[in-house]
C-alpha positions as CSV (number, residue, x, y, z in Angstrom):
1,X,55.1,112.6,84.4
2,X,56.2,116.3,83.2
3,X,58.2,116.7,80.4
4,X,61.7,117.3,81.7
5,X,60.8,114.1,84.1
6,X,60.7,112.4,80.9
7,X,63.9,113.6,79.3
8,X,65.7,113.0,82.7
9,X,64.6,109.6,82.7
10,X,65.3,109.4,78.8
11,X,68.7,110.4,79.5
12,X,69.6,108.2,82.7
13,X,68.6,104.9,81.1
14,X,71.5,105.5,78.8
15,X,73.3,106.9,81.0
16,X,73.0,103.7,82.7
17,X,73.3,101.3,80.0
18,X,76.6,102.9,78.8
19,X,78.1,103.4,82.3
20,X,77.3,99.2,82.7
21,X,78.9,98.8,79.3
22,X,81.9,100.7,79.9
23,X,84.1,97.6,81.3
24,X,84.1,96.6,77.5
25,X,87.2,99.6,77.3
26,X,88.5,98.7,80.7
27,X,86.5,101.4,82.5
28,X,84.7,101.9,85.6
29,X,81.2,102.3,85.8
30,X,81.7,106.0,87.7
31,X,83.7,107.3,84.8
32,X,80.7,105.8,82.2
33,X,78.2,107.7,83.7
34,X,80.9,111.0,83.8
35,X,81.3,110.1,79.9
36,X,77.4,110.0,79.7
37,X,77.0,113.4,82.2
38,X,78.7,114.9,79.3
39,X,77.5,113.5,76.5
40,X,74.0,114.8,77.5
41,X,75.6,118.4,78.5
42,X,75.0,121.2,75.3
43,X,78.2,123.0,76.7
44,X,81.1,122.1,78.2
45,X,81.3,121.9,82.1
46,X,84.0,122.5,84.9
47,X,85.5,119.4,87.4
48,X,83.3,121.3,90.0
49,X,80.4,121.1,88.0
50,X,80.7,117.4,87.0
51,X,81.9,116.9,90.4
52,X,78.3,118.9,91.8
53,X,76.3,116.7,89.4
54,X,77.9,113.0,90.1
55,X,78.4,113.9,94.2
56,X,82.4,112.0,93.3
57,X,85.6,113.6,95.1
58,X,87.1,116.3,93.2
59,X,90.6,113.8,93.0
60,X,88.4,111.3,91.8
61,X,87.0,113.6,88.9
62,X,90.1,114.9,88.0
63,X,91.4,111.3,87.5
64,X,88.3,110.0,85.5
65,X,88.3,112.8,83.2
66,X,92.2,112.1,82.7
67,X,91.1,108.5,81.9
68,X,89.0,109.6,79.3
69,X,91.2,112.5,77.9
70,X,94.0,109.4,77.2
71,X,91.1,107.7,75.5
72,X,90.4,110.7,73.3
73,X,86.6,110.4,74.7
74,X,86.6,113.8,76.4
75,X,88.6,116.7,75.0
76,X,89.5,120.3,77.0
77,X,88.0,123.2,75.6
78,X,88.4,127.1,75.8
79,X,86.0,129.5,76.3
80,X,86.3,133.3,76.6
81,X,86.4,134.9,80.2
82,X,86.4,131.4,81.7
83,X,89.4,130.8,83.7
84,X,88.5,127.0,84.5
85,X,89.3,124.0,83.0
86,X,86.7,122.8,80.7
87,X,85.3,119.5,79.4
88,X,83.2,118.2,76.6
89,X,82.6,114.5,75.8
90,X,83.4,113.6,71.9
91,X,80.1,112.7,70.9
92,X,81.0,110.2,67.7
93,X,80.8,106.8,69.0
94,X,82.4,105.5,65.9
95,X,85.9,107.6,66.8
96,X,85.4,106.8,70.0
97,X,85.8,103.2,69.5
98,X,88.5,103.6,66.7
99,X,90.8,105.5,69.5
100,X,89.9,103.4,71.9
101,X,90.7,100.1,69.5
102,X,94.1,101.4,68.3
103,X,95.3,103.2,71.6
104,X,94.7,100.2,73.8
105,X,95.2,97.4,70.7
106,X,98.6,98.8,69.4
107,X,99.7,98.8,72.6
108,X,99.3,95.2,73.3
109,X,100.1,94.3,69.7
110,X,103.7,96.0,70.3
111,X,104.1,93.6,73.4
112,X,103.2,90.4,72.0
113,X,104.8,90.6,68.8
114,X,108.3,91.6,70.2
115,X,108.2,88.9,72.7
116,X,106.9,86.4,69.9
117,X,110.0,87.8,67.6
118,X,112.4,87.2,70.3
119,X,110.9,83.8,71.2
120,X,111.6,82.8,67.2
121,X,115.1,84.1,67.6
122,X,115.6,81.1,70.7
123,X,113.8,79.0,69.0
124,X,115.5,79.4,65.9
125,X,119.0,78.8,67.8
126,X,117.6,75.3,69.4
127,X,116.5,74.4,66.1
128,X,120.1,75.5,64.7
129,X,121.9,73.9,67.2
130,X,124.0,70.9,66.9
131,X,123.9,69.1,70.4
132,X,119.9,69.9,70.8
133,X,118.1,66.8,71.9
134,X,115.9,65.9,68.5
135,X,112.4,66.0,70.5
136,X,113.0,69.5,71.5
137,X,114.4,70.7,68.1
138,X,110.9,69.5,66.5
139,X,109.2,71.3,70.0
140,X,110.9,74.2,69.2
141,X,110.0,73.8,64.8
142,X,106.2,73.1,66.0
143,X,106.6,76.1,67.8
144,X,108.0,78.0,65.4
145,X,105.3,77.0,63.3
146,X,102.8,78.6,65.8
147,X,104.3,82.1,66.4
148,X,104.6,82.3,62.9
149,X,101.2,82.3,62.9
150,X,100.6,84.1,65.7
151,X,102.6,87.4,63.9
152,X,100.5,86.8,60.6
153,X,97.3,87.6,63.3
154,X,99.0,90.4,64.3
155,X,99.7,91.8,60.6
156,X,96.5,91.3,60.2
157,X,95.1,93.0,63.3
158,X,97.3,96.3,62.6
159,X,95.4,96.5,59.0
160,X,92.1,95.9,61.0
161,X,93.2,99.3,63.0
162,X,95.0,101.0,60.0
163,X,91.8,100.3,58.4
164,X,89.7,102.5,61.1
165,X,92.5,104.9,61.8
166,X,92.2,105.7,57.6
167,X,88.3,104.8,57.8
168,X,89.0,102.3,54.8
169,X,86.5,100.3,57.1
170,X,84.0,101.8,55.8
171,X,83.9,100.8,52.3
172,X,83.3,97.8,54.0
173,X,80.9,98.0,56.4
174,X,78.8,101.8,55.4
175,X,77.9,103.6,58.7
176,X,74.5,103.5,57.3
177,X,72.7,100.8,55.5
């Protein structure tokens, strides 16, 4: 086997690996391997190109790069005389995983928390009220009790990703041993 056999194959059993690995962020195996295409690439490329290299529609292209653009894993660049769109792959896999952790975590923190705080505000009337049957006033406490919790795990978890976001994380864990 040549040499550039050698890096090809190098390159496309990560390639693979990552691509397979992908559904970890909630992302198809097609747009893994466009992450990967371009992670491997020492300049940027154009939809055509990627779309040359991977044989995938240029609609489909266009809509994995996007995906990865809202993940802050690919970023648009500008080159002189080049009138094309084009595309590099962010190649620290520490951001990578911090903007993926606090775009897609915040999110679903936000969700939860306001439906736990307006939970606790029913709750808190059942538990206020006066003609509330006395099993469901202590449901309603032990439930209480629970989402109380619950938001403490979130306080906790937007510290977590405040700690990443401010890379405080890594007085904690060193990238490097």
């Amino acid at each position: 086997m040549n040499n550039q056999a050698k890096l090809d194959q190098a390159r496309e059993r990560v390639i693979d690996a990552v691509s397979h690995n992908m559904n970890l962020y909630g992302i198809s195996d097609s747009i893994g391997r466009l992450y990967g295409l371009l992670y491997f690439q020492n300049h940027p490329l154009t939809l055509d190109e990627m779309k040359e290299e991977l044989g995938m529609s240029k609609t489909s292209m266009s809509t994995s790069v996007r995906t990865l653009m809202e993940l802050k894993m690919v970023e648009k660049v500008w080159r002189k005389g080049v009138r094309k769109d084009l595309y590099k792959a962010e190649e620290d896999w520490h951001k990578n995983f911090f903007d993926f952790f606090d775009i897609k975590w915040r999110a679903a923190i936000s969700l939860n928390v306001h439906a736990i705080k307006k939970s606790l505000q029913e709750l808190h009337e059942i538990t206020e009220s006066k003609d509330a049957d006395a099993e469901i006033q202590a449901s309603a406490k032990a439930d209480i009790q629970k989402l109380t919790e619950a938001l403490d795990y979130y306080d906790w978890l937007i510290r977590l990703i405040d700690s990443f976001a401010s890379k405080d994380i890594f007085n904690y864990i060193p990238l490097k041993k």
